[in-house]
Biotite code that builds the C-alpha atoms (Angstrom):
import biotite.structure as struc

atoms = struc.array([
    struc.Atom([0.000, 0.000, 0.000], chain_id="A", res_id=1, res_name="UNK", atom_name="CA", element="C"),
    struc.Atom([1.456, 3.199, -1.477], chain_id="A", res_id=2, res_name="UNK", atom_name="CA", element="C"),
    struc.Atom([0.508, 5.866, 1.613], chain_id="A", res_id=3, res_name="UNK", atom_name="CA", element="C"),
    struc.Atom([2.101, 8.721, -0.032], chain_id="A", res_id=4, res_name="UNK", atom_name="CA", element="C"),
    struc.Atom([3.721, 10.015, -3.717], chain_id="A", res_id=5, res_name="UNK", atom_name="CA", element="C"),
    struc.Atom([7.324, 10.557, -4.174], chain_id="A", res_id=6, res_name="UNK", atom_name="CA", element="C"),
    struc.Atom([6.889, 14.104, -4.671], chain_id="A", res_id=7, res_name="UNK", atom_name="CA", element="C"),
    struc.Atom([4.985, 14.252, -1.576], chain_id="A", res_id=8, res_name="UNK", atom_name="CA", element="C"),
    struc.Atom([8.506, 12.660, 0.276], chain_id="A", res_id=9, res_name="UNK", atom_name="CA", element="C"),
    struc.Atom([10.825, 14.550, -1.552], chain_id="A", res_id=10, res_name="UNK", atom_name="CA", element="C"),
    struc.Atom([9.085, 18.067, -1.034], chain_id="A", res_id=11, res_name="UNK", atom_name="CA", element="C"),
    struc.Atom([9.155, 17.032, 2.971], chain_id="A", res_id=12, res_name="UNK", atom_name="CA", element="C"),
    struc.Atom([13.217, 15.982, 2.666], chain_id="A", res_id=13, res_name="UNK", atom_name="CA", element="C"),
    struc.Atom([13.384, 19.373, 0.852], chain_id="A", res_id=14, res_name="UNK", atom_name="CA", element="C"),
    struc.Atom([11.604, 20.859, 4.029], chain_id="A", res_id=15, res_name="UNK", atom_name="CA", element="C"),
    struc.Atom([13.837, 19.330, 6.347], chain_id="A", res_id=16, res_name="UNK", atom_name="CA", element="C"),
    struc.Atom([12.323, 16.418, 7.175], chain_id="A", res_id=17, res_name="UNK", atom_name="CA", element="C"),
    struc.Atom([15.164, 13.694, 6.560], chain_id="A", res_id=18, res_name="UNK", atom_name="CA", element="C"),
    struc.Atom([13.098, 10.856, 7.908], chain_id="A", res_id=19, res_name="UNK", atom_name="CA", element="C"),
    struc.Atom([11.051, 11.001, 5.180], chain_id="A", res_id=20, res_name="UNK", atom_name="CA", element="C"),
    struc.Atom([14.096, 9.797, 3.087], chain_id="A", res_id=21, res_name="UNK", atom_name="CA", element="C"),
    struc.Atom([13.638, 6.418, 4.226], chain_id="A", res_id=22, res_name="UNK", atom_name="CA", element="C"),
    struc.Atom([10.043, 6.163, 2.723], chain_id="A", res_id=23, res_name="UNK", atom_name="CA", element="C"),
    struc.Atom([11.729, 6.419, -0.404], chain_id="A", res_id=24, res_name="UNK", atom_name="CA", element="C"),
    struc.Atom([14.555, 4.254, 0.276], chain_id="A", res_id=25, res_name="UNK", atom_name="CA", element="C"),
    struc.Atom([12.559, 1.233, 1.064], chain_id="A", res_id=26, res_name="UNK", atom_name="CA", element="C"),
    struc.Atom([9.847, 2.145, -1.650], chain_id="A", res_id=27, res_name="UNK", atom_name="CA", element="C"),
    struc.Atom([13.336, 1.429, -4.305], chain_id="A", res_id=28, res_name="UNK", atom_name="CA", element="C"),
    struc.Atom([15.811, -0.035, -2.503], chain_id="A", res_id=29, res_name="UNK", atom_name="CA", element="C"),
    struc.Atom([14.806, -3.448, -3.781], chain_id="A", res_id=30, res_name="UNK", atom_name="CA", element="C"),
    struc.Atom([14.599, -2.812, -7.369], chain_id="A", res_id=31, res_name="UNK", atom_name="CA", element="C"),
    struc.Atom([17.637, -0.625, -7.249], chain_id="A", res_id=32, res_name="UNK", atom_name="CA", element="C"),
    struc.Atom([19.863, -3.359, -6.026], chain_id="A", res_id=33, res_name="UNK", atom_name="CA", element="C"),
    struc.Atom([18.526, -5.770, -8.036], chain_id="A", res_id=34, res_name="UNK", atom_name="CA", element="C"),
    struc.Atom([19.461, -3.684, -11.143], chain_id="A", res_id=35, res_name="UNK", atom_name="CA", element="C"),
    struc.Atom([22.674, -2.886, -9.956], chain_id="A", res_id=36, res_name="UNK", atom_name="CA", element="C"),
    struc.Atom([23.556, -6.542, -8.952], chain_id="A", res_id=37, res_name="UNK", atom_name="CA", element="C"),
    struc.Atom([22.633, -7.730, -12.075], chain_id="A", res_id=38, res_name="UNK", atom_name="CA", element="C"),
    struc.Atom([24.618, -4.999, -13.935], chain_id="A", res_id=39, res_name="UNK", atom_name="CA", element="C"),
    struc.Atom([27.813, -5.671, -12.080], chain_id="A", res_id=40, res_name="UNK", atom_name="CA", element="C"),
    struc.Atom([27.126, -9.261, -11.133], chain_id="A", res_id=41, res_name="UNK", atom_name="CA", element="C"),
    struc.Atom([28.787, -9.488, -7.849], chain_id="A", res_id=42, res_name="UNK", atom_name="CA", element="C"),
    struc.Atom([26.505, -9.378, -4.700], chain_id="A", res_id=43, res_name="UNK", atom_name="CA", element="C"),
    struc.Atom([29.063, -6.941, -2.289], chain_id="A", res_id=44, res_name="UNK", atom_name="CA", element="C"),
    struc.Atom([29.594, -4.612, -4.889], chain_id="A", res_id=45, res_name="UNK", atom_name="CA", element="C"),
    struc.Atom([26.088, -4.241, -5.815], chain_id="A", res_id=46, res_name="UNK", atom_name="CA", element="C"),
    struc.Atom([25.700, -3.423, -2.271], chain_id="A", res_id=47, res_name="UNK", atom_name="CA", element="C"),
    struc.Atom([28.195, -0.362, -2.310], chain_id="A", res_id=48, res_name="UNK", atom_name="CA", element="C"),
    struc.Atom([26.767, 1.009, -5.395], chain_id="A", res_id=49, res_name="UNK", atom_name="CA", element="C"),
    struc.Atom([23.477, 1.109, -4.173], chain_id="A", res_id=50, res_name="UNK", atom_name="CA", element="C"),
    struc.Atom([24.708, 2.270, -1.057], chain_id="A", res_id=51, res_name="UNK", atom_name="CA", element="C"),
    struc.Atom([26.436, 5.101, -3.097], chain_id="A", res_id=52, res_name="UNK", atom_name="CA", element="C"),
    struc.Atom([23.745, 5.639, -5.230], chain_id="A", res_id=53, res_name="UNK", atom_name="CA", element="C"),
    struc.Atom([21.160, 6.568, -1.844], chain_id="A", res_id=54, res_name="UNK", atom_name="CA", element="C"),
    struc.Atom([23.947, 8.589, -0.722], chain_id="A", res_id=55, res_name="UNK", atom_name="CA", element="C"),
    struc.Atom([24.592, 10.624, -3.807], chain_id="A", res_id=56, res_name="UNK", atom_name="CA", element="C"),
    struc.Atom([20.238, 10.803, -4.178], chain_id="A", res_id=57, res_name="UNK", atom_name="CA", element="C"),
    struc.Atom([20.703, 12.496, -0.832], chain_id="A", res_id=58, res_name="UNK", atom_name="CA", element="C"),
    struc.Atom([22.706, 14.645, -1.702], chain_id="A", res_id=59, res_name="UNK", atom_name="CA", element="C"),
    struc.Atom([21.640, 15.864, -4.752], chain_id="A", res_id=60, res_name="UNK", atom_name="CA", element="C"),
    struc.Atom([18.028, 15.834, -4.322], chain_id="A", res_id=61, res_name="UNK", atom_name="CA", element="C"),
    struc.Atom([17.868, 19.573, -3.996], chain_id="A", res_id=62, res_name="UNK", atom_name="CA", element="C"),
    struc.Atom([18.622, 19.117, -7.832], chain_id="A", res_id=63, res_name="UNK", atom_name="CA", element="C"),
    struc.Atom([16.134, 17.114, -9.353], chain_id="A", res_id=64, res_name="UNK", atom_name="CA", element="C"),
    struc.Atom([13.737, 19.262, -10.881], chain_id="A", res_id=65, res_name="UNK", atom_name="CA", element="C"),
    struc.Atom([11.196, 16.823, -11.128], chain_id="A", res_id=66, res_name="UNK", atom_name="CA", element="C"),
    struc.Atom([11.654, 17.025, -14.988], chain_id="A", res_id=67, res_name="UNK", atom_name="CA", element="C"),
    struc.Atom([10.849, 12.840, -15.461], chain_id="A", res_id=68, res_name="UNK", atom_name="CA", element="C"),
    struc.Atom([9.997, 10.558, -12.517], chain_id="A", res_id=69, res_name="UNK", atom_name="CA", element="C"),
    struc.Atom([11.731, 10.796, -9.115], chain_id="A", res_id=70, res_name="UNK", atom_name="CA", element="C"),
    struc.Atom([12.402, 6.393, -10.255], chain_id="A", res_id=71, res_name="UNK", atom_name="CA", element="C"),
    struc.Atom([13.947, 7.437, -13.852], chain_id="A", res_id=72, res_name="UNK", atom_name="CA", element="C"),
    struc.Atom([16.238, 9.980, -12.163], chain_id="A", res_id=73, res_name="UNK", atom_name="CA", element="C"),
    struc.Atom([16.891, 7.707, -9.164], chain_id="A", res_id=74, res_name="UNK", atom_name="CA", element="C"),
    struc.Atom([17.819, 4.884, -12.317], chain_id="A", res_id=75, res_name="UNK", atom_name="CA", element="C"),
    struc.Atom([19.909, 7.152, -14.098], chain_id="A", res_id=76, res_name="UNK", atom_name="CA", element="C"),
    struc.Atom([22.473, 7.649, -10.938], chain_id="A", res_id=77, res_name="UNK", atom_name="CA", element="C"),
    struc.Atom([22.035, 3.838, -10.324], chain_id="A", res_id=78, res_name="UNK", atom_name="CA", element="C"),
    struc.Atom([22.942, 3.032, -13.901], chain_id="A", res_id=79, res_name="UNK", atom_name="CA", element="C"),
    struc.Atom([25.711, 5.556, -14.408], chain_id="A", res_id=80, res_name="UNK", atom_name="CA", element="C"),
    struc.Atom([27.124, 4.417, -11.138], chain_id="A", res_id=81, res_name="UNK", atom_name="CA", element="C"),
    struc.Atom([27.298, 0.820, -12.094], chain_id="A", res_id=82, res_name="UNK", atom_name="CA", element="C"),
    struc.Atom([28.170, 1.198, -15.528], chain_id="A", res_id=83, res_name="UNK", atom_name="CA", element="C"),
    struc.Atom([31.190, 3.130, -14.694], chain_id="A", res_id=84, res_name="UNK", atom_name="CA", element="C"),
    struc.Atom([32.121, 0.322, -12.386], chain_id="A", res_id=85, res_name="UNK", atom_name="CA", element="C"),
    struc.Atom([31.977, -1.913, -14.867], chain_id="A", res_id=86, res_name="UNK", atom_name="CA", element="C"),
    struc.Atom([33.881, 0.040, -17.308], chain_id="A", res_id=87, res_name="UNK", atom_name="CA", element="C"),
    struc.Atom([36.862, 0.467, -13.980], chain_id="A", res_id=88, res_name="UNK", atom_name="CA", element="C"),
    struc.Atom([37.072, -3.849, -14.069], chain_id="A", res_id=89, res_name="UNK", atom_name="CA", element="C"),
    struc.Atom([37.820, -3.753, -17.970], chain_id="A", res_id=90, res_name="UNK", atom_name="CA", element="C"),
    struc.Atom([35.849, -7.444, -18.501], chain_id="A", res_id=91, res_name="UNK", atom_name="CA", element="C"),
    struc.Atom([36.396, -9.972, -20.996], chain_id="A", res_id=92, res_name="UNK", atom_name="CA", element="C"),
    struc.Atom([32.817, -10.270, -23.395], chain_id="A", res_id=93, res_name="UNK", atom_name="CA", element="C"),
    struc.Atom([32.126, -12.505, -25.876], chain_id="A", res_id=94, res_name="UNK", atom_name="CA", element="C"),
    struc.Atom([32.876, -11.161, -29.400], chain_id="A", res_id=95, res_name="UNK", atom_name="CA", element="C"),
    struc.Atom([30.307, -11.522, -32.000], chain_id="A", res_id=96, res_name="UNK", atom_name="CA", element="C"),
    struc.Atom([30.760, -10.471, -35.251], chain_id="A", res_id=97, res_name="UNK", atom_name="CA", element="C"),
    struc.Atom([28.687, -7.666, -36.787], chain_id="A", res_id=98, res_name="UNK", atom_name="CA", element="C"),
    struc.Atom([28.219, -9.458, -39.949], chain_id="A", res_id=99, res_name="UNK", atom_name="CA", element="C"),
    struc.Atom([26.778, -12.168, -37.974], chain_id="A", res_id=100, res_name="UNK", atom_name="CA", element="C"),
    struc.Atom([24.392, -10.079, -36.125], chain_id="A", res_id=101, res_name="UNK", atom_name="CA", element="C"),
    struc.Atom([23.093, -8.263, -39.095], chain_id="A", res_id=102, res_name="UNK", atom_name="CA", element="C"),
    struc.Atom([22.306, -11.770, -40.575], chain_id="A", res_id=103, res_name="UNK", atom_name="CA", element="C"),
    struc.Atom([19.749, -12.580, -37.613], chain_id="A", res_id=104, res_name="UNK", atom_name="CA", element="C"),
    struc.Atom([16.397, -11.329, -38.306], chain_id="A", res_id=105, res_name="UNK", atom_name="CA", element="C"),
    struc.Atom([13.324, -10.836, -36.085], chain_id="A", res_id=106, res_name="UNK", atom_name="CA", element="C"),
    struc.Atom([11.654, -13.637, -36.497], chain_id="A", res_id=107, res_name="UNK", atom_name="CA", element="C"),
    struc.Atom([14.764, -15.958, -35.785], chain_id="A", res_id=108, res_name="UNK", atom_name="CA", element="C"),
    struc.Atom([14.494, -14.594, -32.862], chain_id="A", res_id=109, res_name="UNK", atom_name="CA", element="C"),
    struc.Atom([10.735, -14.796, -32.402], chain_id="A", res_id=110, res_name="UNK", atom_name="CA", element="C"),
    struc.Atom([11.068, -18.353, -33.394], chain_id="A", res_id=111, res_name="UNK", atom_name="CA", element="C"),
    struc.Atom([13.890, -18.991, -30.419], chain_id="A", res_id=112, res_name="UNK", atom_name="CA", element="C"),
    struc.Atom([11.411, -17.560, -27.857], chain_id="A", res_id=113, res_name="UNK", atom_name="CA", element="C"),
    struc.Atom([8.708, -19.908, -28.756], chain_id="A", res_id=114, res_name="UNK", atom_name="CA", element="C"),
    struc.Atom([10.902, -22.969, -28.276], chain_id="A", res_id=115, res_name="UNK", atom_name="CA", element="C"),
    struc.Atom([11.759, -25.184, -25.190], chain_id="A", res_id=116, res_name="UNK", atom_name="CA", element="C"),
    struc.Atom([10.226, -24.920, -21.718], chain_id="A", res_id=117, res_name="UNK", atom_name="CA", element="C"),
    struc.Atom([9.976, -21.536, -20.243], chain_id="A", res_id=118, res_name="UNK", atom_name="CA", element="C"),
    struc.Atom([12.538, -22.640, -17.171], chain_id="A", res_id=119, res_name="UNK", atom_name="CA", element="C"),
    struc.Atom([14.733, -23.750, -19.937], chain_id="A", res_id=120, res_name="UNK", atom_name="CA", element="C"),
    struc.Atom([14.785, -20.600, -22.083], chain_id="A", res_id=121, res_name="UNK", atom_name="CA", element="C"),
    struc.Atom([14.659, -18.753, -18.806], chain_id="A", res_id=122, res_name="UNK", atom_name="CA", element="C"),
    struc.Atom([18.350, -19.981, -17.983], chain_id="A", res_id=123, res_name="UNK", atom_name="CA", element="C"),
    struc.Atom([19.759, -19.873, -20.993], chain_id="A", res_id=124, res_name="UNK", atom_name="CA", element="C"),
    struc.Atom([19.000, -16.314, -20.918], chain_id="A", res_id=125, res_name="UNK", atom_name="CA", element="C"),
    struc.Atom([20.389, -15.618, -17.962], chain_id="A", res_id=126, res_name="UNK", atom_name="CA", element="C"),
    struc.Atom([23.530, -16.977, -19.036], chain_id="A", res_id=127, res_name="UNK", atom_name="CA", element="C"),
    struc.Atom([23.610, -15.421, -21.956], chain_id="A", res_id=128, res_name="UNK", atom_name="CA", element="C"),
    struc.Atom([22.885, -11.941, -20.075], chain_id="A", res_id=129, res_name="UNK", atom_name="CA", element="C"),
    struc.Atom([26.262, -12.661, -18.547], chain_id="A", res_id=130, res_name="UNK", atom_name="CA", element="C"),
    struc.Atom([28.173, -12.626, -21.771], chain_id="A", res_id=131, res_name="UNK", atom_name="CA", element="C"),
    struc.Atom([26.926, -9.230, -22.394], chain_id="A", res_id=132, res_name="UNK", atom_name="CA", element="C"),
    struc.Atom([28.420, -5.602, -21.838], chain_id="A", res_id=133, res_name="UNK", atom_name="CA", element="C"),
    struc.Atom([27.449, -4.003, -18.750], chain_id="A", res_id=134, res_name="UNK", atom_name="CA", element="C"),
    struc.Atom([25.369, -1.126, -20.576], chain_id="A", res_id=135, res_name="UNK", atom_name="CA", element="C"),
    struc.Atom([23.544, -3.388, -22.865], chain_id="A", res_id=136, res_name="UNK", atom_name="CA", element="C"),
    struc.Atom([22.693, -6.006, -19.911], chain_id="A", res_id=137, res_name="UNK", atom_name="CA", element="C"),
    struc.Atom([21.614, -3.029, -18.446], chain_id="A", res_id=138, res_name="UNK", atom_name="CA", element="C"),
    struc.Atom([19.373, -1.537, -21.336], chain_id="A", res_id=139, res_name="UNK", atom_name="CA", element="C"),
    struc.Atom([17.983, -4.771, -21.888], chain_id="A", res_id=140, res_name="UNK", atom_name="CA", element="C"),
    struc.Atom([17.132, -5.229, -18.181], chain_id="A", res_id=141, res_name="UNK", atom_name="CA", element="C"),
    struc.Atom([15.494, -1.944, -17.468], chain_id="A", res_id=142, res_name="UNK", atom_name="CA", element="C"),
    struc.Atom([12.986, -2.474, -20.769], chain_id="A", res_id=143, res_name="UNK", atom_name="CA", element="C"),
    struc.Atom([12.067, -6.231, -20.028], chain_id="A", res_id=144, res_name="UNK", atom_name="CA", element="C"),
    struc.Atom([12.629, -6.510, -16.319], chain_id="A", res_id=145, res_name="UNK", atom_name="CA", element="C"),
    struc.Atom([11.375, -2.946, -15.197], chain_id="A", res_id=146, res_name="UNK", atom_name="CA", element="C"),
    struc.Atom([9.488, -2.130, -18.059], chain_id="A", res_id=147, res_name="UNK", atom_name="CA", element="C"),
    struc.Atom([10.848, 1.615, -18.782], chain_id="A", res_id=148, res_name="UNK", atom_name="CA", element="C"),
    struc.Atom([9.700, 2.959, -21.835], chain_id="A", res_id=149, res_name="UNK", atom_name="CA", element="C"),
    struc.Atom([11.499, 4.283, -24.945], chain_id="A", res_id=150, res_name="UNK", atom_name="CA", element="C"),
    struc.Atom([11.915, 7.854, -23.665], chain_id="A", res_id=151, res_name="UNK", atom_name="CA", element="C"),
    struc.Atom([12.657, 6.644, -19.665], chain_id="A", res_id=152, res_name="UNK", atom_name="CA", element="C"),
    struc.Atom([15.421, 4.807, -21.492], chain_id="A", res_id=153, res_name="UNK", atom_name="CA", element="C"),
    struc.Atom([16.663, 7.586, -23.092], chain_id="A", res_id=154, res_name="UNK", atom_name="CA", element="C"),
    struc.Atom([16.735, 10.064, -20.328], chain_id="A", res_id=155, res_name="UNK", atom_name="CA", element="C"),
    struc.Atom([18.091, 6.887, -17.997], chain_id="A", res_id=156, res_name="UNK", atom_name="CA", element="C"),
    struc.Atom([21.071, 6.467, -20.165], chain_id="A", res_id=157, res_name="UNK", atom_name="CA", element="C"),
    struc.Atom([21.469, 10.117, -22.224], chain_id="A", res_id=158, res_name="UNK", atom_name="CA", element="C"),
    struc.Atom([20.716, 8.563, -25.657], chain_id="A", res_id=159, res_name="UNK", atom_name="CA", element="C"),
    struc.Atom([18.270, 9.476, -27.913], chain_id="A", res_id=160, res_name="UNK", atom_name="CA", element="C"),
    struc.Atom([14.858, 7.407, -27.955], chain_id="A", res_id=161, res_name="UNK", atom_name="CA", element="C"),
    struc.Atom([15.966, 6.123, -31.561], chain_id="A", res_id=162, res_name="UNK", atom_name="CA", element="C"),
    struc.Atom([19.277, 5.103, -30.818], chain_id="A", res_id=163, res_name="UNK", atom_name="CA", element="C"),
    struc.Atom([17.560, 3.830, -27.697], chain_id="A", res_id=164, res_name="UNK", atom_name="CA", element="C"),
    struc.Atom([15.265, 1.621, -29.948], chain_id="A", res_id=165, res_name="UNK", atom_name="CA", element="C"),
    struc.Atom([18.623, 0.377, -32.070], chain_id="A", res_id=166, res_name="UNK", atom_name="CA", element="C"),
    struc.Atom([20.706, -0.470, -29.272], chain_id="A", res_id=167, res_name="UNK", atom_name="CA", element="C"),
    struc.Atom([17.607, -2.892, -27.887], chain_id="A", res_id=168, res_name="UNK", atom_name="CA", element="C"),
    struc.Atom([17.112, -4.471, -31.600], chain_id="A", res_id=169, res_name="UNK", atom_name="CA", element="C"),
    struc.Atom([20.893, -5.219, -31.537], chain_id="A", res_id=170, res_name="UNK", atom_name="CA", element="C"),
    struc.Atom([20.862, -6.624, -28.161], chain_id="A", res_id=171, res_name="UNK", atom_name="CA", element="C"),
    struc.Atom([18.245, -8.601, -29.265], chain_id="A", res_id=172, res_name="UNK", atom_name="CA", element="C"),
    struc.Atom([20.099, -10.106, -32.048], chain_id="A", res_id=173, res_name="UNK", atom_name="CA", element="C"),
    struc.Atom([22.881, -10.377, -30.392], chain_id="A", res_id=174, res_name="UNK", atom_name="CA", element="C"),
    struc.Atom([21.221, -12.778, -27.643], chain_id="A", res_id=175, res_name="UNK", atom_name="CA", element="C"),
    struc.Atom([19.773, -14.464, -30.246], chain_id="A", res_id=176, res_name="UNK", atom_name="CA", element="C"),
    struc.Atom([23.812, -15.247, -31.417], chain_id="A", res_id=177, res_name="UNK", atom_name="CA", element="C"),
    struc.Atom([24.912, -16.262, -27.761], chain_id="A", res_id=178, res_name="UNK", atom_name="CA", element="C"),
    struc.Atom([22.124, -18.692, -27.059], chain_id="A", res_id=179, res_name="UNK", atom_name="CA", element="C"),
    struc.Atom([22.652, -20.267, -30.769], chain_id="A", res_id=180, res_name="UNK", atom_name="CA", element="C"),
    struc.Atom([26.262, -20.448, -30.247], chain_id="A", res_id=181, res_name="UNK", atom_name="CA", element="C"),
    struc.Atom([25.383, -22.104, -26.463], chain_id="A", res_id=182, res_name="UNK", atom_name="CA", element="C"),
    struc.Atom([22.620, -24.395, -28.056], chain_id="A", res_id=183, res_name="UNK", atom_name="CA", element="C"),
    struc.Atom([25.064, -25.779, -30.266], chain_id="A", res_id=184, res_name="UNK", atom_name="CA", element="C"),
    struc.Atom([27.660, -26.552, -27.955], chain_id="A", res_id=185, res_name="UNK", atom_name="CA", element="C"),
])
């Protein structure tokens, strides 16, 4: 049961009222470290960044200008934060060739989807989120897991909505390429 908005907490943490922080903190907290920890894929560091991500909220907050959603700026710091630590541990991703991904079309990977049990297809996927960037795990996981639109996506990560929409057809495809290439192994 939702007893209050978010702008209703943030005005009163504007006012002074820093208790009222922790409404907000364990109205996110969950989701937040859940993204994070899936981003970075390591449970105690997934734990700092969300820890640094409430912190830096705090302090900022006189600065959101409540411009988009209190939860698409709170993503955006959560994001940025874990992408950049991602970017700091300079990880080894599978390569896929661009040729091959331009050669996989939607309904290959329409067809994929339809196959198999969904417990099956479920971990495969997960696996296969693993072999992925940090930002596109992360692009992917915030449309399909969290179910941000287009334009949250866009202000979330800077982009425009197009490129937005490119980056998740690619990501797509390039799933589609991992779980063929781990099918066939």
């Amino acid at each position: 049961m939702e007893l209050y908005s978010d702008t209703y907490y943030i005005q009163r943490v504007q006012a002074g009222d820093e208790a009222c922080f922790a409404c907000l903190v364990d109205r996110y907290s969950q989701s937040i470290f859940a993204l994070v920890n899936r981003i970075v894929q390591n449970r105690e560091e997934a734990e700092e960044l969300t820890q640094d991500t409430w912190l830096k909220v705090f302090a900022h907050l006189s600065d959101f200008r409540q411009e988009s959603s209190f939860s698409t700026w709170l993503y955006r710091i959560a994001y940025n934060l874990a992408i950049s630590a991602t970017r700091r541990r300079r990880q080894e991703y599978l390569p896929i060739d661009e040729f091959v991904i331009e050669q996989v079309t939607e309904e290959d990977v329409e067809q994929w989807m339809g196959q198999g049990s969904d417990k099956a297809r479920l971990a495969h996927l997960e696996t296969a989120l693993g072999l992925l960037p940090a930002d596109d795990r992360a692009l992917i996981l915030l449309f399909y897991w969290q179910q941000k639109t287009i334009e949250e996506l866009a202000e979330i990560t800077g982009q425009k909505p197009t490129n937005v929409k490119v980056r998740l057809h690619r990501i797509r495809k390039k799933l589609y390429v991992i779980l063929k290439r781990m099918e066939d192994e």
